[in-house]
C-alpha positions in Angstrom: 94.5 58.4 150.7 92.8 55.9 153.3 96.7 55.4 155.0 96.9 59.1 155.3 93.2 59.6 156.7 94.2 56.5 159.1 97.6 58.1 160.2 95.6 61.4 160.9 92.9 59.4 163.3 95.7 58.1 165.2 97.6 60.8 165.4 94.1 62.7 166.8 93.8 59.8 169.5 97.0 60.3 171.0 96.5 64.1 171.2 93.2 63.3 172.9 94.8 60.8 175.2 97.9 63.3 176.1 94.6 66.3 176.5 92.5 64.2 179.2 95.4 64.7 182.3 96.3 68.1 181.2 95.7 70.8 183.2 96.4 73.5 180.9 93.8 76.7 180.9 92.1 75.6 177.5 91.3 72.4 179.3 90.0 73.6 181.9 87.7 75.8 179.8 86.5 72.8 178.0 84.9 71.2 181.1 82.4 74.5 181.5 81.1 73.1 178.0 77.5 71.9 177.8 77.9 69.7 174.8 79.4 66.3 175.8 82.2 65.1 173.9 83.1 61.7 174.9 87.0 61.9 176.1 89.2 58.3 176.6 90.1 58.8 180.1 92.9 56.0 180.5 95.1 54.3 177.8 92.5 50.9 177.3 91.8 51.7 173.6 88.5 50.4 173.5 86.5 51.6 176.9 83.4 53.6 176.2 82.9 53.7 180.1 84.9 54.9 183.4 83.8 54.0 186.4 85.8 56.4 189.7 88.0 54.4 191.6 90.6 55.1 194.2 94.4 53.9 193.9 94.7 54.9 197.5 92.4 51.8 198.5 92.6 47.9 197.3 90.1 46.3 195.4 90.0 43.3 197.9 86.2 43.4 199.1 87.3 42.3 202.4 89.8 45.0 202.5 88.9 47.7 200.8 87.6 50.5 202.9 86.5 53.3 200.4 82.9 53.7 198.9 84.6 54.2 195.3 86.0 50.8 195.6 83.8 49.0 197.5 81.1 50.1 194.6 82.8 48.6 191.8 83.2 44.9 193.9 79.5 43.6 192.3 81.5 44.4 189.1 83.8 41.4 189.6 82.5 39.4 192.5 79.0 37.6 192.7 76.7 36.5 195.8 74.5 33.8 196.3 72.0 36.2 195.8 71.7 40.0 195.6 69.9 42.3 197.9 66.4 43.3 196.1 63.9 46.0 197.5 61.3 43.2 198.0 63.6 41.4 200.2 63.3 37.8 198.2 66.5 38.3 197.2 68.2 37.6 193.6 69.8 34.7 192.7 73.2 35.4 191.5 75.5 31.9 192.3 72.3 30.3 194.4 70.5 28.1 191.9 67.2 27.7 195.0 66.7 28.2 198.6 64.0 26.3 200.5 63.3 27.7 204.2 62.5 25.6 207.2 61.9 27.6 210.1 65.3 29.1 210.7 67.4 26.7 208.3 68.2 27.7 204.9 69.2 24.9 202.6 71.0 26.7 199.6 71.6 25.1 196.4 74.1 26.0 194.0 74.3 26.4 190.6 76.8 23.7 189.1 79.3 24.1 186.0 80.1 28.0 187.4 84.2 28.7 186.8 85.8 31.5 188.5 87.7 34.0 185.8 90.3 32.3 185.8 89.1 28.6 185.2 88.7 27.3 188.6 85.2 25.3 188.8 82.6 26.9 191.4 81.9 25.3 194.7 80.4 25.6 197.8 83.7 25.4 199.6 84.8 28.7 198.4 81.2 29.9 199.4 82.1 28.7 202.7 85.8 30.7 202.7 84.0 33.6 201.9 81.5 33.5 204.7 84.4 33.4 206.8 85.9 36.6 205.7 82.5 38.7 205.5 81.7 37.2 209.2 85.0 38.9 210.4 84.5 42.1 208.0 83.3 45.1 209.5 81.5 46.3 206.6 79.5 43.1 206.1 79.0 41.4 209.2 76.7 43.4 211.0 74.5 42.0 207.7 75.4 38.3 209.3 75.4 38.5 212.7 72.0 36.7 213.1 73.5 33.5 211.2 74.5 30.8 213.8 76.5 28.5 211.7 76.9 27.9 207.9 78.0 24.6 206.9 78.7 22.8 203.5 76.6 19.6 203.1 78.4 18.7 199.5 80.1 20.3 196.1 76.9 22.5 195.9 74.8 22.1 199.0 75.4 24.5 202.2 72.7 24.8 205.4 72.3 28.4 206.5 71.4 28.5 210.5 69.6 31.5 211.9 69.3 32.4 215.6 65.7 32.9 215.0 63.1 33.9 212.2 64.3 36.6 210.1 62.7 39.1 207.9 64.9 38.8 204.4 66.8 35.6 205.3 68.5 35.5 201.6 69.3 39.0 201.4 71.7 39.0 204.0 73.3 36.2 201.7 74.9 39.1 199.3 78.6 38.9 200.5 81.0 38.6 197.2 82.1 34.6 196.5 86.3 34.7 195.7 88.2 32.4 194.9 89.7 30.1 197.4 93.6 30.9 196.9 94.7 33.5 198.6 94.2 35.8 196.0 90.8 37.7 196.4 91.1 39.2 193.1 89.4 36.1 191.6 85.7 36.2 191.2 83.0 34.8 188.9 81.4 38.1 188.2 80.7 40.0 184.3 84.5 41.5 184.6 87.9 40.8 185.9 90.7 43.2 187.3 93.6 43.9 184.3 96.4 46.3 184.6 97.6 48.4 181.1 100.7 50.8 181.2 100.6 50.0 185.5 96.7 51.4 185.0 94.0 49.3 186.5 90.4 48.6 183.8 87.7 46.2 183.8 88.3 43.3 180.9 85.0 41.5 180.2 84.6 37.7 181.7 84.1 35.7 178.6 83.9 32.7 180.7 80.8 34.3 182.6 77.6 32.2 182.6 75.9 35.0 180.6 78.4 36.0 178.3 77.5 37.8 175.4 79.4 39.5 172.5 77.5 42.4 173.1 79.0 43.4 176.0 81.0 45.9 177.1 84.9 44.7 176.5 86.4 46.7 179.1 85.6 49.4 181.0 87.8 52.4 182.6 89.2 53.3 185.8 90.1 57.2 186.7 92.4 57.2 190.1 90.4 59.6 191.5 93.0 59.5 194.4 94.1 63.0 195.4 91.0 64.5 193.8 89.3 66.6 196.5 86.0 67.0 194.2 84.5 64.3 192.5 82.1 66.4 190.5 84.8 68.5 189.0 86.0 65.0 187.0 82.6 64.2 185.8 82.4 68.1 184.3 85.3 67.0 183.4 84.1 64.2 181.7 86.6 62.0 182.8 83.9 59.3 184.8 80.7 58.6 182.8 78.5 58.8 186.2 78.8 61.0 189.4 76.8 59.3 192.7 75.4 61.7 194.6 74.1 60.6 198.3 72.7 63.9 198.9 74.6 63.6 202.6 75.9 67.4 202.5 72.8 68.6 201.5 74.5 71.0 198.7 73.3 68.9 195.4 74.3 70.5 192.3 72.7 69.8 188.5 75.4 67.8 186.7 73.6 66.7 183.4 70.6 66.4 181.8 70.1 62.4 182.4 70.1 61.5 186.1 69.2 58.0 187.5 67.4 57.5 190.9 68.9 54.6 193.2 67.2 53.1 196.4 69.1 52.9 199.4 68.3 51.2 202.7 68.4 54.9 204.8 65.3 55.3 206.5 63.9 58.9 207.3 62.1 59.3 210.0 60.8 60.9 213.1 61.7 59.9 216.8 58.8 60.7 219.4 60.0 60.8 222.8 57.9 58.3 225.1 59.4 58.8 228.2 59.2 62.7 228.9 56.2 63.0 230.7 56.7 67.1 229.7 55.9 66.0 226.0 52.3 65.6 224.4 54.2 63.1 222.2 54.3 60.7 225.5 50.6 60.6 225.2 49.8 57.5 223.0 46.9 59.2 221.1 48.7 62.1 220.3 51.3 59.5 218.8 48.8 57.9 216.9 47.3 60.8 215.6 50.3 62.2 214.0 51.5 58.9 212.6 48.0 58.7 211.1 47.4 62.1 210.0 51.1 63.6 208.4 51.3 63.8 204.8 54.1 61.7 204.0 53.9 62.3 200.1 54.3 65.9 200.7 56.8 65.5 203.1 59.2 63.5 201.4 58.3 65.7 198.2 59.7 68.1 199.5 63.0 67.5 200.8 66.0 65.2 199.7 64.8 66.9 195.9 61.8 64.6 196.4 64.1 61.3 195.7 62.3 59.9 198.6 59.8 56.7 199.1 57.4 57.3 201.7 56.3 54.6 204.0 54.0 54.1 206.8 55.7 51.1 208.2 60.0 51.1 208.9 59.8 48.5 205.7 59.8 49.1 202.5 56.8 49.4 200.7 57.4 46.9 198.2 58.5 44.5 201.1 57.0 41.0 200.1 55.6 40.6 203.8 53.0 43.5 204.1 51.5 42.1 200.6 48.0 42.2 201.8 48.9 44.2 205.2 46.1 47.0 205.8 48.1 50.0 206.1 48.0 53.7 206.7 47.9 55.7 203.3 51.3 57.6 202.8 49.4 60.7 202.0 47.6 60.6 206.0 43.7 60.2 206.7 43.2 63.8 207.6 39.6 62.9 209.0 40.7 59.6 210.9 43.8 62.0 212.8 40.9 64.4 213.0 38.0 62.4 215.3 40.9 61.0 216.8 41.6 64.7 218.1 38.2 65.6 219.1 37.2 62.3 220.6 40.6 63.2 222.7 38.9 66.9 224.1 40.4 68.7 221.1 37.5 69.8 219.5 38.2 73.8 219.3 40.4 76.2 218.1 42.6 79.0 219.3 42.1 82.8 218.5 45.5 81.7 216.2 43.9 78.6 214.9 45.7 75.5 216.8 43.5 73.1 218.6 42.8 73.2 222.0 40.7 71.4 224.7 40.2 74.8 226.3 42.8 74.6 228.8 46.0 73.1 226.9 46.6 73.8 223.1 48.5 71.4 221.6 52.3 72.3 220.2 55.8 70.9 220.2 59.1 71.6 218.7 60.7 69.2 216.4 64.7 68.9 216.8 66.9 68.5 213.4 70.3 68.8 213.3 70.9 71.3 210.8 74.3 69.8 209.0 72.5 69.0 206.2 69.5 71.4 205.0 67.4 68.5 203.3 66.9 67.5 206.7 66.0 71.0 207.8 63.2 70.5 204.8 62.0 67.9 206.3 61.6 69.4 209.4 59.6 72.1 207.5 57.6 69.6 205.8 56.5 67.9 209.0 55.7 71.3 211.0 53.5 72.2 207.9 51.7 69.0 207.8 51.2 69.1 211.6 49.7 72.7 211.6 47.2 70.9 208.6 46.2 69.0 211.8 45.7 71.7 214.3 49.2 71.0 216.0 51.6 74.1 216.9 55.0 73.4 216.0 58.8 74.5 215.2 61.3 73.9 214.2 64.6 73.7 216.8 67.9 73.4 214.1 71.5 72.5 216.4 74.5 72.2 215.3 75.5 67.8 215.9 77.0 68.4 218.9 73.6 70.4 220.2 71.6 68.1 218.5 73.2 65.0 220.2 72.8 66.3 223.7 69.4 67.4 223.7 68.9 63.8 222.1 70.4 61.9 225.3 69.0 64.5 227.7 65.6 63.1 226.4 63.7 66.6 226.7 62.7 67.2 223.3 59.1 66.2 221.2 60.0 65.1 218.0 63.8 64.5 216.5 64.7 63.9 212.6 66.6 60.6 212.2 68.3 58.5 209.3 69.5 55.3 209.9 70.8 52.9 207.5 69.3 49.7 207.8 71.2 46.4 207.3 70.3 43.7 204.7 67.4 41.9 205.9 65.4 45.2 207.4 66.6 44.6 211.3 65.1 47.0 213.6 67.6 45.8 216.6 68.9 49.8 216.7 65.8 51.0 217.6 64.2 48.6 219.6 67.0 47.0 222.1 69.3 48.5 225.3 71.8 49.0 223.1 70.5 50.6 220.1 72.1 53.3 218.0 68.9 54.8 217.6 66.3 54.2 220.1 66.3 57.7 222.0 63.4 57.7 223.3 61.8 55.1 223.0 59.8 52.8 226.2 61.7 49.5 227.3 58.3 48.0 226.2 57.8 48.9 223.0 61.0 46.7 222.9 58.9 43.5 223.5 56.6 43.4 220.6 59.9 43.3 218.2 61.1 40.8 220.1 58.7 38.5 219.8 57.9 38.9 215.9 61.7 38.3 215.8 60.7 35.3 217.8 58.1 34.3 215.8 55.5 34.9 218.5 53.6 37.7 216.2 52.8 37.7 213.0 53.1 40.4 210.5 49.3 41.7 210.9 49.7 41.5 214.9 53.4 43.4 214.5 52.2 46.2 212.2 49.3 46.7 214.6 50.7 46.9 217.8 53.3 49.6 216.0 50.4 51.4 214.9 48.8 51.7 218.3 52.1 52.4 219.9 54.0 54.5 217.6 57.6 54.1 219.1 58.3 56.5 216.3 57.6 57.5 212.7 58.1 56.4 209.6 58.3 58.9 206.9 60.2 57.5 204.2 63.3 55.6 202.2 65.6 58.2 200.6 67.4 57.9 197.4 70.5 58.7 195.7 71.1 60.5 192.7 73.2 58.9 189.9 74.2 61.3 187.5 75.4 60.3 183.9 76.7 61.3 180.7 73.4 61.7 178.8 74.9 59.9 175.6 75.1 56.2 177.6 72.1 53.9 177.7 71.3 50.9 179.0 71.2 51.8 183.0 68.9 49.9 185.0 67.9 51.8 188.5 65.9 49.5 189.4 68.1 48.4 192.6 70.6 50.6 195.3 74.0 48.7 192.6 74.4 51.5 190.2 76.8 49.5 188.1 74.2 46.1 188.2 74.4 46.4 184.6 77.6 48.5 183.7 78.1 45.6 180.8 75.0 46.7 178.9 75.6 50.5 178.7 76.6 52.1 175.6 77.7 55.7 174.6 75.3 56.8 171.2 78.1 56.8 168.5 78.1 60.2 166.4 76.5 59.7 162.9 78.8 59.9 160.1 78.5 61.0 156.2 80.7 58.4 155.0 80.4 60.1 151.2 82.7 62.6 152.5 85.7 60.4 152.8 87.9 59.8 149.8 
């Protein structure tokens, strides 16, 4: 009877297996299901997860040029340390770092093996370096690092150009093996191919190794797949990342997971346009002091937003101990600020007014994505709390781009994704991607806290009494997953940081029913 009873089980698997790449009708109809019903996805027998991937794209880190595959590379590849929301930085191959003005001496950790054997060393640290520096998707992250040398086996001196704000977090590159073959790292999982399929095999020479582990995890070629969301109705991928960018979310599953990102919201005020109240300093300050930032971020991106008063993080190491503006605005402060300023009455439709000039301006979004038309919402409602008059002014890019560079606008909506160590270079240089208009001397103060010559306190002060332009907040992403895994930890932007530990809940069986 057990033979028989085994037979049938196998029998079911491979009729399950044949089922996941059909794209018959009943199928099809099974994806509209609510109830999750775990499905194998590719032939590795024992994968409970499966991660998207692209066979169109390699899964070289220094050549692959897709977001699928560059988000599995922390999978198999490590860093000296990983990039952490306090901006210390994790160590992952780094054993310590001790700073000296702008030198970094970096020691390794020692007995390390790459998967395959090959012992750990700073000279494949070094070989790495080399690649990122030339990478285009990692060495804007480096550019500030003058020279990197190897002192011995597990020694290397890390030379900045000058003082910089997460000196270790820019030191997140992935380590491979120096062979010629990039497919070698030291990380939880190496690369296997079944049946010309690639999967994840678990790294059981791994410093942290544990039975417990995932054994191997699955790929779906998601190559040729206009829609990603369509494959994780279709359960064929255990999570779905969602970076809100088309503004068009759409309610997956029951269990979603919320992952930082290094995208800062925030609000351009033009300086220069003497035809803009937002060229009067005061006024600046006043709306930097008095917005609502809670309620503004609350309100658009589906509130998976982290407001912040300065264009750090809030849980950045260095304002520990920083007197800062509160996220949710000091109403009266914005307020005395007004009516020491002449703006101490109010229009017949409620807007403040010296009694010659009421104060309004239009606030420019480009309205390609509607979260950021929400934002633009938010920040007009929270400005009419203050007294201000304002609208909203929604372009298409194109639009939106030339009113930017014609400089003749109030206020824009901006995102900008900052690099590793928090560098504000785009907004505050000649040639920054994002410094429309901003004054050539709010340019100075940067430079000299990248310098050195201000401190924290003196930087954060002169932003607040200059207000080159607004912070209003760090957005998120949405990581949607099948709501039978566990063991996700969104505590940092790598959504597969711990991949190894999740686990789908196995159904509970009557075993008294089997013969």
């Amino acid at each position: 009877m057990k033979k028989i009873i085994s037979l049938l089980l196998v029998l079911s698997f491979c009729i399950t297996l044949f089922a996941c790449d059909s794209n018959t009708k009943e199928n099809s109809e099974d994806t509209s299901s609510d109830e999750w019903q775990y499905v194998l996805p590719t032939p590795v027998v024992n994968a409970e997860i499966s991660l998207p991937f692209t066979s169109a794209d390699t899964f070289n880190p220094y050549k692959a040029k897709s977001k699928l595959n560059r988000d599995l590379i922390s999978i198999v590849y490590e860093a000296l340390y990983s990039r952490t929301e306090d901006g210390y930085g994790y160590p992952q191959l780094a054993l310590s770092a001790t700073e000296n003005g702008n030198v970094v001496t970096v020691k390794l950790k020692q007995g390390i093996v790459f998967s395959d054997g090959t012992p750990f060393n700073a000279e494949n640290v070094k070989y790495s370096y080399d690649l990122a520096k030339n990478n285009s998707y990692y060495k804007n992250n480096l550019k500030y690092i003058e020279s990197f040398d190897v002192v011995d086996n597990f020694t290397l001196k890390v030379t900045y150009s000058g003082a910089m704000l997460m000196p270790l977090n820019v030191l997140s590159f992935p380590i491979v093996l120096k062979s010629g073959n990039n497919y070698i790292g030291t990380g939880k999982y190496v690369l296997k191919y079944l049946e010309a399929m690639p999967y994840f095999e678990v790294n059981k020479r791994h410093e942290d190794f544990s039975n417990e582990w995932n054994a191997q995890i699955a790929l779906y070629d998601m190559a040729g797949i206009s829609n990603e969301i369509y494959t994780f109705k279709a359960k064929k991928i255990s999570v779905y990342n969602d970076d809100l960018t088309d503004g068009a979310y759409e309610n997956l599953s029951s269990k979603t997971v919320s992952l930082p990102t290094n995208n800062l919201v925030y609000a351009g005020l033009n300086m220069k346009w003497a035809g803009s109240i937002t060229s009067v300093a005061w006024v600046r300050r006043v709306i930097n002091i008095g917005i609502n930032r809670v309620d503004i971020g609350a309100s658009s991106f589906l509130g998976q937003t982290e407001p912040t008063t300065t264009p750090f993080k809030p849980s950045f190491y260095r304002l520990s101990g920083q007197e800062l503006i509160e996220s949710a605005g000091d109403l009266n402060r914005a307020i005395n600020l007004l009516e020491e300023n002449g703006y101490d009455s109010f229009t017949s439709d409620g807007y403040r007014t010296d009694g010659v000039n009421t104060l309004k301006l239009s606030i420019l979004v480009c309205n390609d994505n509607p979260y950021k038309v929400g934002v633009a919402e938010a920040l007009k409602k929270s400005l009419q709390t203050l007294g201000i008059k304002a609208s909203v002014n929604a372009k298409k890019r194109a639009d939106y781009l030339k009113a930017l560079k014609s400089e003749h606008y109030e206020i824009y909506i901006g995102e900008i994704e900052l690099p590793a160590d928090g560098d504000l270079t785009e907004f505050f240089s000649e040639s920054g991607s994002v410094n429309y208009g901003i004054s050539t001397k709010s340019f100075i103060p940067y430079e000299n806290f990248k310098d050195g010559k201000l401190n924290m306190t003196e930087f954060i002060e002169n932003f607040y009494t200059s207000v080159p332009f607004v912070p209003l907040f760090y957005r998120k992403n949405v990581l949607s997953v099948n709501p039978e895994i566990s063991g996700i930890d969104s505590t940092e932007s790598d959504a597969y940081a711990s991949v190894n530990e999740w686990h789908v809940a196995k159904p509970v069986t009557d075993d008294s029913e089997i013969d």
